[in-house]
PDB file of N, CA, C, O and CB in Angstrom:
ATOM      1  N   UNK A   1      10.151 -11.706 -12.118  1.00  0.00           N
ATOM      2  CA  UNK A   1       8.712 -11.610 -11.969  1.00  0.00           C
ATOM      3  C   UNK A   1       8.310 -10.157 -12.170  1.00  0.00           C
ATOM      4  O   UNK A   1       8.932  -9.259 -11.603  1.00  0.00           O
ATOM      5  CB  UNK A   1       8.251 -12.138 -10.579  1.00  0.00           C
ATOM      6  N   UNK A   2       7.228  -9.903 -13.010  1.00  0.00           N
ATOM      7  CA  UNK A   2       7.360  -8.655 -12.940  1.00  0.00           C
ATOM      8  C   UNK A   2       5.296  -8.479 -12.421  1.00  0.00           C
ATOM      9  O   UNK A   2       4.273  -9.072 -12.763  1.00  0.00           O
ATOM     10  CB  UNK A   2       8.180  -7.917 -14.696  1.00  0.00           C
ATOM     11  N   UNK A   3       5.543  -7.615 -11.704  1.00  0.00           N
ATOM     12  CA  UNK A   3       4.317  -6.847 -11.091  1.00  0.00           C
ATOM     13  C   UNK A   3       4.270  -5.483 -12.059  1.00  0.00           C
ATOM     14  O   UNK A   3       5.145  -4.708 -12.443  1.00  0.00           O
ATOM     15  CB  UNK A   3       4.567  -6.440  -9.268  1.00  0.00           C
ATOM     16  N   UNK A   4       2.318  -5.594 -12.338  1.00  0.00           N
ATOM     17  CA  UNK A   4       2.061  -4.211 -12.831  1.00  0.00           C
ATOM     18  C   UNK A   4       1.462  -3.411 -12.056  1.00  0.00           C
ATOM     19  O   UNK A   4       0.786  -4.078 -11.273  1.00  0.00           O
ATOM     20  CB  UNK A   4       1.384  -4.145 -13.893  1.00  0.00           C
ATOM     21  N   UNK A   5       1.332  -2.023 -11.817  1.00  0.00           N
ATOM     22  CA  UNK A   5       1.050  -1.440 -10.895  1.00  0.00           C
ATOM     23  C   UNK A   5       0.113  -0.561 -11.485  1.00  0.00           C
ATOM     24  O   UNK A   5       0.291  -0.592 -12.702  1.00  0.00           O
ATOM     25  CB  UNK A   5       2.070  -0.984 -10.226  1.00  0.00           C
ATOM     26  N   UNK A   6      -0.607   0.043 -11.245  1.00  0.00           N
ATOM     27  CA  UNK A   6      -2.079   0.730 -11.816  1.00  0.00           C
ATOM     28  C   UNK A   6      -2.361   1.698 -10.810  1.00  0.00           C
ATOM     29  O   UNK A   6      -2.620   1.491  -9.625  1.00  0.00           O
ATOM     30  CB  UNK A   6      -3.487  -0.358 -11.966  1.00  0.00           C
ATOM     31  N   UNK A   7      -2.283   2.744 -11.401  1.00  0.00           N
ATOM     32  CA  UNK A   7      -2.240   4.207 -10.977  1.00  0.00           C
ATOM     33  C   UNK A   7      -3.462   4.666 -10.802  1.00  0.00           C
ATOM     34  O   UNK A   7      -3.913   4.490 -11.934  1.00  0.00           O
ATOM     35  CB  UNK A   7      -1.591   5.095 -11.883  1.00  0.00           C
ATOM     36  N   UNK A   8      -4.517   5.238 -10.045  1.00  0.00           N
ATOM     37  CA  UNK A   8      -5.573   5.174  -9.446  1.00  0.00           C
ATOM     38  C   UNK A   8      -5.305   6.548  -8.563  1.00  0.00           C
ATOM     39  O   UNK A   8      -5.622   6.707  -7.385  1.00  0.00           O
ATOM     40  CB  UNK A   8      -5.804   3.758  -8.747  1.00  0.00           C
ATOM     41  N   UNK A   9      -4.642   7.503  -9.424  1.00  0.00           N
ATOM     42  CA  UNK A   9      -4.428   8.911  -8.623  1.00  0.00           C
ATOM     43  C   UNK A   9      -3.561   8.750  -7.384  1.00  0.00           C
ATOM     44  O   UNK A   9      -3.493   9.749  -6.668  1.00  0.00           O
ATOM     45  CB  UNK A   9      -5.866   9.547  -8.105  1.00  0.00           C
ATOM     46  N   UNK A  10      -2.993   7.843  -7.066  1.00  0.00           N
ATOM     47  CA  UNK A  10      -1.960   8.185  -5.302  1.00  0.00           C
ATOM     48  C   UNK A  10      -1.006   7.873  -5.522  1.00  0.00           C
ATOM     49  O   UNK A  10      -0.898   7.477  -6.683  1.00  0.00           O
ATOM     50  CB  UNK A  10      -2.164   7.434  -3.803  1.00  0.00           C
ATOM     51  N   UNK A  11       0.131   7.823  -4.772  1.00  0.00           N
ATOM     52  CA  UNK A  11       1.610   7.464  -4.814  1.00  0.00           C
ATOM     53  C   UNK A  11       1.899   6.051  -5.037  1.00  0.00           C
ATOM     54  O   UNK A  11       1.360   5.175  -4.361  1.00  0.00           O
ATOM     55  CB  UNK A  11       2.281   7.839  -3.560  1.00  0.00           C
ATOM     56  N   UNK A  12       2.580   5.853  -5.793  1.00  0.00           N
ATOM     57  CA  UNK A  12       2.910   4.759  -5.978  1.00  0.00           C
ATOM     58  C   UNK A  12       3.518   3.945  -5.239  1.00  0.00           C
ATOM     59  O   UNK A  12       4.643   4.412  -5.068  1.00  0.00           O
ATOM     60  CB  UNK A  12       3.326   4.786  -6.714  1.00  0.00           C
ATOM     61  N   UNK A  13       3.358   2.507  -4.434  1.00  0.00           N
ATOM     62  CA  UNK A  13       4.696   1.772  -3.449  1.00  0.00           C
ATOM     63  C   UNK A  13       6.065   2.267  -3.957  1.00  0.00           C
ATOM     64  O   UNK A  13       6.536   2.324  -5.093  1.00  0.00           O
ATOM     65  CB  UNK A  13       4.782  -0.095  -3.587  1.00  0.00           C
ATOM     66  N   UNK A  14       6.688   2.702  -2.404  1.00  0.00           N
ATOM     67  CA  UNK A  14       8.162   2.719  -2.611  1.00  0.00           C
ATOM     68  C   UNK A  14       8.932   1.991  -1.504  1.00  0.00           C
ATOM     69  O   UNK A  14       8.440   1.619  -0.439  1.00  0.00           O
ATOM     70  CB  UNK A  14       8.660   4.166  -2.693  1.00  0.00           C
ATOM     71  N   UNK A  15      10.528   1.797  -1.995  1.00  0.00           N
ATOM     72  CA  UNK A  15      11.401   0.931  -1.246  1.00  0.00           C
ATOM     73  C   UNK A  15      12.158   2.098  -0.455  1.00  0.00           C
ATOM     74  O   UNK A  15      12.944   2.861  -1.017  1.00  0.00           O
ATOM     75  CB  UNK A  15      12.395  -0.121  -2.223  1.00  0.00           C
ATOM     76  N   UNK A  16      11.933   2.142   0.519  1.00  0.00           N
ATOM     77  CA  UNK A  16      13.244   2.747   1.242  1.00  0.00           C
ATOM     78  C   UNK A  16      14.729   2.887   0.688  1.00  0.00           C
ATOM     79  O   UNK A  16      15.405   3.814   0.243  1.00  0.00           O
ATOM     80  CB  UNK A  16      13.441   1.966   2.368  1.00  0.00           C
ATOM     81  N   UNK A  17      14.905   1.611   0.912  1.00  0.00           N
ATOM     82  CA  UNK A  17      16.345   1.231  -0.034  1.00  0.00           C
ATOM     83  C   UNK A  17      16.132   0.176  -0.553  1.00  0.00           C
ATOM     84  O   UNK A  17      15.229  -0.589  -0.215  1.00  0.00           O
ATOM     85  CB  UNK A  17      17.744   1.033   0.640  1.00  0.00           C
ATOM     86  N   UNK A  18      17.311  -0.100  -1.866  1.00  0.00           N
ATOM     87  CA  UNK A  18      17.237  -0.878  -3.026  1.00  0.00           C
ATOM     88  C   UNK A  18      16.739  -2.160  -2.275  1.00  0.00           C
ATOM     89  O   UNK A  18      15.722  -2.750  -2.640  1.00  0.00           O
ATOM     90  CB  UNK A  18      18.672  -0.995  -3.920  1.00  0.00           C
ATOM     91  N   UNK A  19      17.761  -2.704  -0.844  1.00  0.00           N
ATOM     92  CA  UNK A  19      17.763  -3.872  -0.484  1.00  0.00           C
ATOM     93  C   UNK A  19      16.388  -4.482   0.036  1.00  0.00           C
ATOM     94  O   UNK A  19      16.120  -5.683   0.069  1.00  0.00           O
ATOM     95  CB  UNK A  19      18.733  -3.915   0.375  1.00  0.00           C
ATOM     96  N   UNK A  20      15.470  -3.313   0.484  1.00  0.00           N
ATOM     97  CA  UNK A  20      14.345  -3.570   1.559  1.00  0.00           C
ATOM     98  C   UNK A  20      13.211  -5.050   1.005  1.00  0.00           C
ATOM     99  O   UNK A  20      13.117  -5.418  -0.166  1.00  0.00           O
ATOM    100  CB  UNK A  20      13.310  -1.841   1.669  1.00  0.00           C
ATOM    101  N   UNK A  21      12.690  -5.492   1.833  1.00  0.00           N
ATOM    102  CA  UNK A  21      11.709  -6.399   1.451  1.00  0.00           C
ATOM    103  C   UNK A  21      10.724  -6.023   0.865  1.00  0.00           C
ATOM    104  O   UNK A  21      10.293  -6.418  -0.219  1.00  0.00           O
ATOM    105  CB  UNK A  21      11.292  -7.001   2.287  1.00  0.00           C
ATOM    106  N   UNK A  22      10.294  -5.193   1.595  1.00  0.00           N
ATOM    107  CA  UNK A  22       8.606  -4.601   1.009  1.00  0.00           C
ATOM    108  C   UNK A  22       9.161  -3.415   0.776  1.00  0.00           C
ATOM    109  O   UNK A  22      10.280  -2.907   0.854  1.00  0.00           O
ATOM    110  CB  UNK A  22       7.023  -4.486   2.161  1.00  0.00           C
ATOM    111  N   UNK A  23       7.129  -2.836   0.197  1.00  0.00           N
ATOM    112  CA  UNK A  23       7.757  -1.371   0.292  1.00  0.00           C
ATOM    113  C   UNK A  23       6.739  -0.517   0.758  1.00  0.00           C
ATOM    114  O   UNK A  23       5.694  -1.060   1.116  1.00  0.00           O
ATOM    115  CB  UNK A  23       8.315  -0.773  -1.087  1.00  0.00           C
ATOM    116  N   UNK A  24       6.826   0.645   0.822  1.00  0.00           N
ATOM    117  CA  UNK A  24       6.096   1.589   1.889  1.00  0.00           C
ATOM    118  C   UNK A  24       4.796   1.991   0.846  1.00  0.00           C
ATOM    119  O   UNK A  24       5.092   2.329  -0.300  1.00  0.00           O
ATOM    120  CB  UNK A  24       7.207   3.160   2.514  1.00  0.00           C
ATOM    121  N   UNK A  25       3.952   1.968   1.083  1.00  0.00           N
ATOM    122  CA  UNK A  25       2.405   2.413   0.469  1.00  0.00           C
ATOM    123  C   UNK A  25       1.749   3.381   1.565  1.00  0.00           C
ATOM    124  O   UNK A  25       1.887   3.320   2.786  1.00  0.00           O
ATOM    125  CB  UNK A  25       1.252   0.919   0.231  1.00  0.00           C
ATOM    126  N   UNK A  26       0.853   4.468   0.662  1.00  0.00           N
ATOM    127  CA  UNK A  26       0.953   6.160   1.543  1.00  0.00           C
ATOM    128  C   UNK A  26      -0.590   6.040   0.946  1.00  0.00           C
ATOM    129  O   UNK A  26      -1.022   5.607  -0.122  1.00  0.00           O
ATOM    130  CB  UNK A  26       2.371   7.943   0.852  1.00  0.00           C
ATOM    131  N   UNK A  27      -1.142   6.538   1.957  1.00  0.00           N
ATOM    132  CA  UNK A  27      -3.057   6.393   2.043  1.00  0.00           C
ATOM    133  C   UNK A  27      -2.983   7.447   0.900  1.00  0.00           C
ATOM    134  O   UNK A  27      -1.986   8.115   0.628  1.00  0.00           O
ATOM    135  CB  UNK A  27      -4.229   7.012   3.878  1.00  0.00           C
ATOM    136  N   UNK A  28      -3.966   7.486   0.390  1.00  0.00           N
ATOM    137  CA  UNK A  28      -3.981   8.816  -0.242  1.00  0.00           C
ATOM    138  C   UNK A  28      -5.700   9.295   0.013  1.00  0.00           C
ATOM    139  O   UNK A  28      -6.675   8.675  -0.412  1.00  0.00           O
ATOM    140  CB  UNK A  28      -3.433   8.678  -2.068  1.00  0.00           C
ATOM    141  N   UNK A  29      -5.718  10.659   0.884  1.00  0.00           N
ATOM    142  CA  UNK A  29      -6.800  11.118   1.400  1.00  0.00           C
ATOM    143  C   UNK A  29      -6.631  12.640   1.753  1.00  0.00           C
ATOM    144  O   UNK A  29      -5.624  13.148   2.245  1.00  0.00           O
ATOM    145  CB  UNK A  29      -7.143  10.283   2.508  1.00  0.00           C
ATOM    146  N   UNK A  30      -7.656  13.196   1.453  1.00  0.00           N
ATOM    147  CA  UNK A  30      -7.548  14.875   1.646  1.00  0.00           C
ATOM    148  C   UNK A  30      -7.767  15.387   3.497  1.00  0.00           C
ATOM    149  O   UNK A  30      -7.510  16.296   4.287  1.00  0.00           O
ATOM    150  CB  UNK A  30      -9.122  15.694   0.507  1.00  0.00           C
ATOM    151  N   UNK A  31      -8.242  14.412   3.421  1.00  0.00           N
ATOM    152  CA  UNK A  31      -8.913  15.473   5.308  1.00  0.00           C
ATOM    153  C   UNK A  31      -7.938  14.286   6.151  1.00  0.00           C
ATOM    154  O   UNK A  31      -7.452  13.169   5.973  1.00  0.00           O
ATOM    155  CB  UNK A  31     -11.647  15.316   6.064  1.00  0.00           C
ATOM    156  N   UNK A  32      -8.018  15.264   7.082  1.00  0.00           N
ATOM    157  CA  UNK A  32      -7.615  13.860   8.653  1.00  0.00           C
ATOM    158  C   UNK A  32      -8.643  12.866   9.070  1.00  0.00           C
ATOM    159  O   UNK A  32      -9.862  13.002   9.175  1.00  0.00           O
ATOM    160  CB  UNK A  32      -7.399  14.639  10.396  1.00  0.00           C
ATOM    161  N   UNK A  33      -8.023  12.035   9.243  1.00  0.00           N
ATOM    162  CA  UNK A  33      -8.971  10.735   9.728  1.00  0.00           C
ATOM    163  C   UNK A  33      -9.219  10.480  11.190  1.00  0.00           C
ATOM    164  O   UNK A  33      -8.170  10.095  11.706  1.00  0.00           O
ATOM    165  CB  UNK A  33      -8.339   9.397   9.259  1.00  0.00           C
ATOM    166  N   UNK A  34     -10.063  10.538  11.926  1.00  0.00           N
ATOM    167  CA  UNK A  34      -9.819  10.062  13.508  1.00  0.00           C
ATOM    168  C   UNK A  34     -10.259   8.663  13.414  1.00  0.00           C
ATOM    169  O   UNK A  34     -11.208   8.211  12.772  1.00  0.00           O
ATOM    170  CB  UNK A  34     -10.759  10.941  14.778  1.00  0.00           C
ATOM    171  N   UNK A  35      -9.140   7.859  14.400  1.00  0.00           N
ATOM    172  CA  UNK A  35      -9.755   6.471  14.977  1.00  0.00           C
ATOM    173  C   UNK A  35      -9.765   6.133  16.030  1.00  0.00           C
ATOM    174  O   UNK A  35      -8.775   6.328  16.735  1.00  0.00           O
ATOM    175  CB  UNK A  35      -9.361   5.493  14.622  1.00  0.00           C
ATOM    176  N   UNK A  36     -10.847   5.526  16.499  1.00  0.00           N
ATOM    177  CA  UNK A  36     -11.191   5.284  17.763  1.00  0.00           C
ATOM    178  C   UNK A  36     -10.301   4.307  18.343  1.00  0.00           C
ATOM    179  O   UNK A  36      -9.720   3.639  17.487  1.00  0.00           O
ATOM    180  CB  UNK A  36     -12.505   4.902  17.845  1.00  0.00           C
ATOM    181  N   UNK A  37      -9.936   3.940  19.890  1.00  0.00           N
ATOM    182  CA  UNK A  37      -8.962   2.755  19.954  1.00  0.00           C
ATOM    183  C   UNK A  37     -10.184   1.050  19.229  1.00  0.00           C
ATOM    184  O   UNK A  37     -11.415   1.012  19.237  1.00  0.00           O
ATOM    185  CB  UNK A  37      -8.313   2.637  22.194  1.00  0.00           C
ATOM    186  N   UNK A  38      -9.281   0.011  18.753  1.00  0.00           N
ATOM    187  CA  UNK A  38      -9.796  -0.802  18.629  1.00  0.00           C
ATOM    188  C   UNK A  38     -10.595  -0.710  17.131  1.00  0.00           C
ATOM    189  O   UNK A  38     -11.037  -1.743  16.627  1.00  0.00           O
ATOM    190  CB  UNK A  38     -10.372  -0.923  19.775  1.00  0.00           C
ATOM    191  N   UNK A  39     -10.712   0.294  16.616  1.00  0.00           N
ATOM    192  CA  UNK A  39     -11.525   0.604  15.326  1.00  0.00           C
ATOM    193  C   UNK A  39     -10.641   0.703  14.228  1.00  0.00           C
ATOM    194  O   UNK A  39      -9.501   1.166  14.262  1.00  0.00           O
ATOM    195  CB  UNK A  39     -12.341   1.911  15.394  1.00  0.00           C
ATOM    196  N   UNK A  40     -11.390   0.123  13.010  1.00  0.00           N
ATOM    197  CA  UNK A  40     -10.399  -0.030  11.811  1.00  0.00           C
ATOM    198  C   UNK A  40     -11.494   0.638  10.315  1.00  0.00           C
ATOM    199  O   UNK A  40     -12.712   0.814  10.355  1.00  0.00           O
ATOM    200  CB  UNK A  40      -9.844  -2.107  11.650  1.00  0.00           C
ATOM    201  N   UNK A  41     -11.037   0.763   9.728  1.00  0.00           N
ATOM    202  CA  UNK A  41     -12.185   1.743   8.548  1.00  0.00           C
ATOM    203  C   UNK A  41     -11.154   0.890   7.216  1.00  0.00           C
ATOM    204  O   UNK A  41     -10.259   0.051   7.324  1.00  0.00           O
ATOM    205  CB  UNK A  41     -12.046   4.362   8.616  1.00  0.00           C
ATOM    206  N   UNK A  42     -11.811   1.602   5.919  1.00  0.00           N
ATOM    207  CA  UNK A  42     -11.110   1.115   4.693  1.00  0.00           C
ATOM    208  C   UNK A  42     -10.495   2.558   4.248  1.00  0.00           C
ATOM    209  O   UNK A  42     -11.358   3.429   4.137  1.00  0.00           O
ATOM    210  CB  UNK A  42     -12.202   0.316   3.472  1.00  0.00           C
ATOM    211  N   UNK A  43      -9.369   2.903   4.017  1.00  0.00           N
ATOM    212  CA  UNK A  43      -9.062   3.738   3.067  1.00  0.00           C
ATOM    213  C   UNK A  43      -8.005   3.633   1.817  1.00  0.00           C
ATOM    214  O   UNK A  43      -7.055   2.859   1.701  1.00  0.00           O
ATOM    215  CB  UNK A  43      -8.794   4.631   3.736  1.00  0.00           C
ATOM    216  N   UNK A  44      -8.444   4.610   0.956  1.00  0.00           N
ATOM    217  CA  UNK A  44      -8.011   4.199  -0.450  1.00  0.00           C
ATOM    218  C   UNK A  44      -6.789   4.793  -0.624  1.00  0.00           C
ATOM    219  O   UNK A  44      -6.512   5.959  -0.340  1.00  0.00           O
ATOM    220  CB  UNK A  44      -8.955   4.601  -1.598  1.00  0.00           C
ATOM    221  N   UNK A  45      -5.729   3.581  -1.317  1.00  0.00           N
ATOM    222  CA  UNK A  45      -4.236   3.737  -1.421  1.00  0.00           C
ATOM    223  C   UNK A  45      -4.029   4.827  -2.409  1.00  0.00           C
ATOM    224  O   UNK A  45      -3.130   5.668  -2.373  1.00  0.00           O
ATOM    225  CB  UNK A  45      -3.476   2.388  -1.875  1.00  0.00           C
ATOM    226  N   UNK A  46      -5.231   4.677  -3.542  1.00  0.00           N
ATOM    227  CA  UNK A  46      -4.426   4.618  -4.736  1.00  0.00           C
ATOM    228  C   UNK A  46      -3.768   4.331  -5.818  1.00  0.00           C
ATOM    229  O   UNK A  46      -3.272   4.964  -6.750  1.00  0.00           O
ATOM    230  CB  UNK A  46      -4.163   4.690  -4.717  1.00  0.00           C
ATOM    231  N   UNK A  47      -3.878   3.117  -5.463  1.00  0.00           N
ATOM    232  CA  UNK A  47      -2.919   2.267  -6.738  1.00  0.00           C
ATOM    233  C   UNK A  47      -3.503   0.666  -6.250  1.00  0.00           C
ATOM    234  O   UNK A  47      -3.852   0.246  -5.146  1.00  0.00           O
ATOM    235  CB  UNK A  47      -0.626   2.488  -6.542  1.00  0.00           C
ATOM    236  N   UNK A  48      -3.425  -0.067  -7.757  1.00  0.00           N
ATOM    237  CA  UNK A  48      -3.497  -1.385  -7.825  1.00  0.00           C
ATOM    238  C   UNK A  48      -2.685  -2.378  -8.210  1.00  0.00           C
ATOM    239  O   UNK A  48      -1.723  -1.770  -8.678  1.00  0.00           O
ATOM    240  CB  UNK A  48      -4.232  -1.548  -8.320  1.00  0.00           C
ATOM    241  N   UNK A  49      -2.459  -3.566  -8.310  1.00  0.00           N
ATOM    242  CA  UNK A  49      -1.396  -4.097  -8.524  1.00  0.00           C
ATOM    243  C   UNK A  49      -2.239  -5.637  -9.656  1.00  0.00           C
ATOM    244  O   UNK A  49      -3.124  -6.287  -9.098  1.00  0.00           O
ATOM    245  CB  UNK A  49      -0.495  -4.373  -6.819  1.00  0.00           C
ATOM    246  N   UNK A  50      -1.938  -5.925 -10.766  1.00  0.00           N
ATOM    247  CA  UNK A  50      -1.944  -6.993 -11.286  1.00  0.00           C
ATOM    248  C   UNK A  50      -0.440  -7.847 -10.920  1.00  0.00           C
ATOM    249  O   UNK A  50       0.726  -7.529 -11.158  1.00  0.00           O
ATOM    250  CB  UNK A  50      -2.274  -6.683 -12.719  1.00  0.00           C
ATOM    251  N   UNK A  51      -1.069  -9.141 -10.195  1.00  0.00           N
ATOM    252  CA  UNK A  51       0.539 -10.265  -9.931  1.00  0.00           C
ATOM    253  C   UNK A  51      -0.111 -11.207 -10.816  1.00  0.00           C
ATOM    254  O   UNK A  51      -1.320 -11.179 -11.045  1.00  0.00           O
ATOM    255  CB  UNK A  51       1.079 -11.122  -7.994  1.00  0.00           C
ATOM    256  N   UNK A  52       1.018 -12.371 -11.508  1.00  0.00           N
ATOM    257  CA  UNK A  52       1.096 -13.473 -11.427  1.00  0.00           C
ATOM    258  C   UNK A  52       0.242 -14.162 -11.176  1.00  0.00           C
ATOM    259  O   UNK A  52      -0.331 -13.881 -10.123  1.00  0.00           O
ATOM    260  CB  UNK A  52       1.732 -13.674 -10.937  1.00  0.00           C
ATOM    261  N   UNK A  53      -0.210 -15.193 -11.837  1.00  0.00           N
ATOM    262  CA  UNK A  53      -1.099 -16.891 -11.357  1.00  0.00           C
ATOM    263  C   UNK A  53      -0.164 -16.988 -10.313  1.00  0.00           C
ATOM    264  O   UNK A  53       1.054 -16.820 -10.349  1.00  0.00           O
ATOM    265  CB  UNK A  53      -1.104 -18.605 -12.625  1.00  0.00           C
ATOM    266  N   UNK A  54      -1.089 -17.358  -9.144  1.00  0.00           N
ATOM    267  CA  UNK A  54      -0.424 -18.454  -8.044  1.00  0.00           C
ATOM    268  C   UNK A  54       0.779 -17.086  -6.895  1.00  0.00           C
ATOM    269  O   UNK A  54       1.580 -17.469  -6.042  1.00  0.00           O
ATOM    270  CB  UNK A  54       0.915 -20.143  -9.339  1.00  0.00           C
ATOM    271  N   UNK A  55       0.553 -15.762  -7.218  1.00  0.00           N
ATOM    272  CA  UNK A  55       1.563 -15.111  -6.176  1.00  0.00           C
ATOM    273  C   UNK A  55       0.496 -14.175  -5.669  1.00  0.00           C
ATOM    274  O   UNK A  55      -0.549 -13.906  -6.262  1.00  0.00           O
ATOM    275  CB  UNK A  55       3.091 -14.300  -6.814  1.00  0.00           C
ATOM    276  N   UNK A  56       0.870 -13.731  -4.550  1.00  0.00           N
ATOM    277  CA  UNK A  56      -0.165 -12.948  -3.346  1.00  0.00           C
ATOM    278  C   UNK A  56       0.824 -11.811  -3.408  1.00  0.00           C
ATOM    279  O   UNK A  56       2.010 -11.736  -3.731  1.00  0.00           O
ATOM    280  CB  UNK A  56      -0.462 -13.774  -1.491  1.00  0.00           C
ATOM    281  N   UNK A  57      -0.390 -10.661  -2.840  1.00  0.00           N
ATOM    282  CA  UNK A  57       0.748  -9.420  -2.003  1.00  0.00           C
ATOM    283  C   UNK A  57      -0.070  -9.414  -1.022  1.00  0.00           C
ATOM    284  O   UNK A  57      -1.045 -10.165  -0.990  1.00  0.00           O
ATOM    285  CB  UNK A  57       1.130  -7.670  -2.654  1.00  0.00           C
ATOM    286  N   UNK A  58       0.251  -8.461   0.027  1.00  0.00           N
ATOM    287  CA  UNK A  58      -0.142  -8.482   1.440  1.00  0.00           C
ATOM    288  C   UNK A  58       0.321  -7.044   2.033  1.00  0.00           C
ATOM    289  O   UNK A  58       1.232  -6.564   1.358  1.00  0.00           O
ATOM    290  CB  UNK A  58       0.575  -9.788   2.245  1.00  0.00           C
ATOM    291  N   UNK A  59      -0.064  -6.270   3.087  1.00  0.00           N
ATOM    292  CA  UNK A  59      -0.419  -5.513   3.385  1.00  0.00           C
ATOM    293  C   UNK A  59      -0.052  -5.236   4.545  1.00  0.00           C
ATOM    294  O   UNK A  59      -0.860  -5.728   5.333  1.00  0.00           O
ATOM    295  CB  UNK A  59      -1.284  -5.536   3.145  1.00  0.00           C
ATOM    296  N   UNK A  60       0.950  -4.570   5.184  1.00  0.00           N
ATOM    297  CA  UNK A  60       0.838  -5.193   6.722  1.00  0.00           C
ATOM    298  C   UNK A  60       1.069  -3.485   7.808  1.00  0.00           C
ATOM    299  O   UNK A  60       0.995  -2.301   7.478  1.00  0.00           O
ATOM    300  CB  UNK A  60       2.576  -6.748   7.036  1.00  0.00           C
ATOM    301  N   UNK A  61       1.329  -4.102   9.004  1.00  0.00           N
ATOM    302  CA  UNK A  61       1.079  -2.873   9.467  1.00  0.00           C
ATOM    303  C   UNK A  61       2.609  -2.460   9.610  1.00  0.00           C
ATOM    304  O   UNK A  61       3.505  -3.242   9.294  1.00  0.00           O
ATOM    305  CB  UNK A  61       0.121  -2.833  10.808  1.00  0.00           C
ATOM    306  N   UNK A  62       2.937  -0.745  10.275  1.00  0.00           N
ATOM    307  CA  UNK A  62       4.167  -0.397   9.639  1.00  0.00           C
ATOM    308  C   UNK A  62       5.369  -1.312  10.584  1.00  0.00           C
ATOM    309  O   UNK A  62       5.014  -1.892  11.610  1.00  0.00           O
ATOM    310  CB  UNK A  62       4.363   1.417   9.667  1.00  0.00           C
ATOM    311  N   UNK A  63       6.189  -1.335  10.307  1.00  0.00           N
ATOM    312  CA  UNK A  63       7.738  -2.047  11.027  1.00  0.00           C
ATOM    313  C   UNK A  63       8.289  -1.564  11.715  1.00  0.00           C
ATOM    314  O   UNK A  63       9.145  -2.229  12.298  1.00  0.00           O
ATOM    315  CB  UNK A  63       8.809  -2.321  10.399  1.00  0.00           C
ATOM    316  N   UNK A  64       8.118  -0.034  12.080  1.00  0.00           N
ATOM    317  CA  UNK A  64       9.136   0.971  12.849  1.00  0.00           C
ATOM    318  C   UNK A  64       7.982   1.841  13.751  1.00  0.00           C
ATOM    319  O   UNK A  64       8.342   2.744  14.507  1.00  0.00           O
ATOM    320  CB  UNK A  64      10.200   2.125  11.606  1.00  0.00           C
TER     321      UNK A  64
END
């Protein structure tokens, strides 16, 4: 399956290691952000992804 990825000025997803499931995606933003508890905002990755008819990606929060 191959995913295209579309460069939009920020880092591109990466895998930790070869084996990992997902992979790590890095905000890309100049200033610090404050958040309030309970508060959520939009910020921009950077990059886009064209998938497949019929396959999803997803987004999640970090694992560690």
């Amino acid at each position: 399956m191959m995913i295209k990825a579309i460069d939009f000025g920020g880092k591109l997803p990466q895998r930790s290691h070869h084996n990992d499931a997902g992979a790590d995606v890095f905000v890309n933003i100049k200033e610090p952000i404050k958040l309030l508890p309970g508060e959520s905002i939009k910020v921009p990755l950077g990059f886009g992804i064209e998938l497949p008819d019929g396959m999803a990606a997803f987004v999640m929060p970090r694992s560690g």
